[in-house]
C-alpha angles and dihedrals in degrees: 000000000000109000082216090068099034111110089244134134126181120218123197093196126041112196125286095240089056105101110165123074108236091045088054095046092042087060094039093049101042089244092135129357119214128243107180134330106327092352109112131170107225095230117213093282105053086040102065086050089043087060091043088055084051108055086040089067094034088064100042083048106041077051093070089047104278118182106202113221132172120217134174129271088207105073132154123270090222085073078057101049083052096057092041088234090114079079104027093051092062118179094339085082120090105222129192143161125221117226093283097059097249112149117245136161140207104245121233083193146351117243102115093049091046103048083044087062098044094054087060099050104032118069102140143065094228084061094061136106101065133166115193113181138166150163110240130156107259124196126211123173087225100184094221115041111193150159108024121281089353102093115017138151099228115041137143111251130187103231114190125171123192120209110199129169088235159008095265078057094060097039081063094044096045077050101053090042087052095059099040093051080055090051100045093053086047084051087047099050092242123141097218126164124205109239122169123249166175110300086205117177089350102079125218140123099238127039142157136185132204116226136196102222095230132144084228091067126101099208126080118216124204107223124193102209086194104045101010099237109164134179149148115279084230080063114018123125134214152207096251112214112260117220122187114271125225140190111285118266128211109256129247130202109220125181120266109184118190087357109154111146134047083235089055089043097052092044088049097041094034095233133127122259086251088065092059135087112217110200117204119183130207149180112239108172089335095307123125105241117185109201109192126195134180104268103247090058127077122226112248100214091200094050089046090046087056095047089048095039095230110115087182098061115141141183113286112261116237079250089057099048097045090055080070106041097244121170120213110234088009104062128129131165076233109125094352124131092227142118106254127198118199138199113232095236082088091085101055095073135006156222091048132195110250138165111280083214085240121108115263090001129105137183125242110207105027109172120188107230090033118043091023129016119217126222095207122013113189132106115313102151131116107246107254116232094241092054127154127212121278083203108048109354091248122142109273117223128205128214129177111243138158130239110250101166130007123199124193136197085212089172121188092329089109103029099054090050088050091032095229105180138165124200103234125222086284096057084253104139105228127184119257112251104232134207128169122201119197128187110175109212108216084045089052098052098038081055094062094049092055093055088036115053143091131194088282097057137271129353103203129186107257086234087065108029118123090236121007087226155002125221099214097185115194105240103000097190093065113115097232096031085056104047081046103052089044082061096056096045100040071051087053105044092047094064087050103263118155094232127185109193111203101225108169132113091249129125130276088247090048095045089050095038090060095037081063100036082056089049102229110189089222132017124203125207129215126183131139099264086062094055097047081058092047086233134118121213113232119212111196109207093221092050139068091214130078129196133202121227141182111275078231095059087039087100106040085044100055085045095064 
């Protein structure tokens, strides 16, 4: 390729709104060019690594037995009413209707096609276990579109599902999954650590993430440095402080006045934080929900939303509120005809301080199981930044990383609403256990830029470069310099190199500026003193230092 002809462009400056890295270097470089808020064309470039991620990925997955599919984007809604996502997907799902009014929607994923098909072609055990995997462009209405290809609301996704008899089955896919996604970000020269997740709209008991540790990232990750637990702060557990516990007192409604905060209630009643009940209230499908937690703890709403099964939960309205008689600074699940989900610090100290639901009252010696019931009693809180290992009591640390892959036990969620079922050895139909594995690409990619950059551009891998190298001749347009540097790269070409030959009448800082700001993992120089010398200089893109070799040894030396 002639970079003269190449659909390229330079730029010096990148706009002033752009903050992360990759996204900077993927404009600067003509890697994507953008259409409209989180829609990019992968220009030329990006789209040759783009195909190198993907056949990575094509050969560690085919290796623990991949079948590749290709299913539509455009599906009907009536799949999604089935599954219940058309709902749980909220805005975050792209409807339309065809010409005839019929309802479809642009899948962000494919679970629901693909378990439909399955229930028509799968109606044994011995056919069982299957992998179907593909890479197919996905659409989510994502609200806040950022950083580049980061977060976008058209990408390519790998997409695999696993069908197993059992749950042992499962246990072996989820496994093998495990270890090729490893693989593929080692491939791919990304640094990426398994912590375990959310499992979100999905659906699933189990799930894990990989994560590139990066500034750049929007997620922030919980690590153990003594026992290597790892998770998702969405997720992450932790060893919950344990007070002494006492008899249980009566309780004792005080005044309060003007009482709003559990800062301002500590400070009034001279008590800690620990000896405190903080009430929330929501709206899950148009029921009143109280979520109480001890007072020195904050309510993770994700992790609330999973133990209630509504995805879609949102803060109580004043009218709300006000249909059950709840008072703001003053509330309490005490005496309240409501369902009432509680965090399981509750049950490391007592007699608790709570909301008298009375304005300007509150209740000395509140106690869970006896003054209030809860409906569902589990972790709901919002890991502390001075937590400590549930695991080992160690100090937690916490790191920024993006998500570069996302793997998920679905079970049997998908399969009983499609009733996708099997007869067993014994002729006992039994319902297909279910997991689903995503790696989106251009996440992938911009991941690895931004582990992967200087000051100059990208440093990419040479298994996922775009090129493995660029000719930059000193004065092209010389005669012998010319006819020289066509031999090397006819050479080149010949023994199977992607090649790019800079052959335009630019500088030699120009010609070496944009070599860097592509990111080739090797540059080769050409002048005529070298040529007197019959060498060529080697720039390695990861190095400061360059070496001069031999034109003979060109070829063994790029090989190694």
């Amino acid at each position: 390729m002639k970079l003269s002809k190449m659909l390229f462009k330079s730029l010096r400056e990148t706009p002033s709104d752009i903050e992360l890295e990759s996204h900077k270097i993927m404009i600067k470089s003509s890697l994507i060019h953008q259409a409209a808020s989180g829609i990019y064309s992968y220009l030329p470039l990006a789209w040759r690594s783009l195909r190198k991620i993907e056949q990575i990925i094509r050969e560690e997955i085919d290796k623990v037995g991949g079948q590749e599919l290709r299913m539509p984007v455009i599906q009907p809604k009536s799949l999604w009413d089935k599954s219940g996502r058309s709902i749980s997907m909220g805005q975050e799902l792209f409807n339309l209707n065809d010409r005839r009014q019929k309802p479809f929607v642009l899948a962000p994923t494919h679970e629901e096609l693909l378990t439909s098909i399955v229930k028509e072609m799968i109606y044994s055990y011995k056919s069982l276990p299957q992998l179907i995997y593909q890479m197919q462009t996905k659409l989510r209405d994502e609200p806040r579109p950022r950083g580049g290809l980061l977060r976008v609301r058209e990408f390519i996704m790998k997409d695999a599902y696993s069908f197993d008899l059992n749950k042992d089955g499962l246990d072996e896919s989820y496994e093998n999954l495990s270890n090729a996604y490893m693989n593929i970000y080692d491939r791919c020269g990304l640094e990426v650590i398994k912590i375990e997740a959310d499992s979100g709209a999905i659906g699933g008991k189990d799930s894990h993430e990989f994560v590139a540790i990066s500034d750049a990232g929007e997620d922030k990750i919980v690590i153990c440095n003594n026992c290597n637990y790892s998770a998702n702060s969405e997720k992450a557990s932790f060893s919950k402080k344990q007070y002494t516990i006492d008899s249980n007192l009566e309780n004792q409604e005080f005044p309060t006045p003007g009482i709003k905060t559990i800062a301002a209630l500590c400070k009034f009643a001279k008590v800690e934080s620990y000896q405190t009940i903080k009430a929330m209230f929501y709206n899950s499908k148009d029921e009143l929900i109280c979520a109480v937690i001890r007072g020195d703890y904050e309510i993770n709403e994700l992790k609330l939303a999973r133990a209630i099964g509504d995805p879609n939960i949102k803060p109580a309205s004043n009218d709300l509120l006000k249909k059950y008689d709840i008072p703001a600074g003053s509330a309490s699940p005490l005496g309240k005809s409501i369902k009432v989900i509680a965090d399981d610090s509750l049950l490391k100290a007592n007699n608790y301080i709570a909301g008298a639901n009375k304005e300007g009252y509150h209740i000395k010696n509140v106690n869970i199981g006896e003054d209030f019931k809860a409906s569902i009693l589990e972790d709901i809180s919002q890991i502390p930044d001075n937590a400590q290992c549930s695991k080992c009591n160690n100090n937690l640390s916490f790191k920024k990383a993006i998500e570069v892959g996302h793997i998920f036990k679905l079970g049997t969620i998908y399969s009983e609403k499609f009733d996708a079922d099997y007869l067993d050895i014994n002729g006992k139909s039994k319902t297909i256990e279910m997991g689903c594995y995503g790696i989106g690409t251009g996440r992938l990619l911009a991941a690895v830029i931004e582990q992967n950059h200087d000051k100059n551009g990208p440093i990419f891998p040479r298994s996922i470069s775009p090129y493995d190298l660029i000719i930059s001749p000193i004065k092209y347009e010389n005669k012998i310099i010319k006819e020289y540097t066509d031999k090397i790269y006819d050479l080149l070409k010949s023994n199977k190199f992607d090649i790019v030959l800079d052959d335009r009448k630019e500088s030699p800082g120009v010609k070496f500026s944009d070599a860097d700001l592509l990111g080739f993992p090797i540059r080769l120089i050409i002048s005529e003193k070298l040529i007197e010398q019959n060498m060529i200089e080697i720039k390695l893109r990861n190095s400061e230092e360059s070496i001069k070799i031999e034109n003979k040894k060109l070829i063994d030396y790029l090989r190694k």
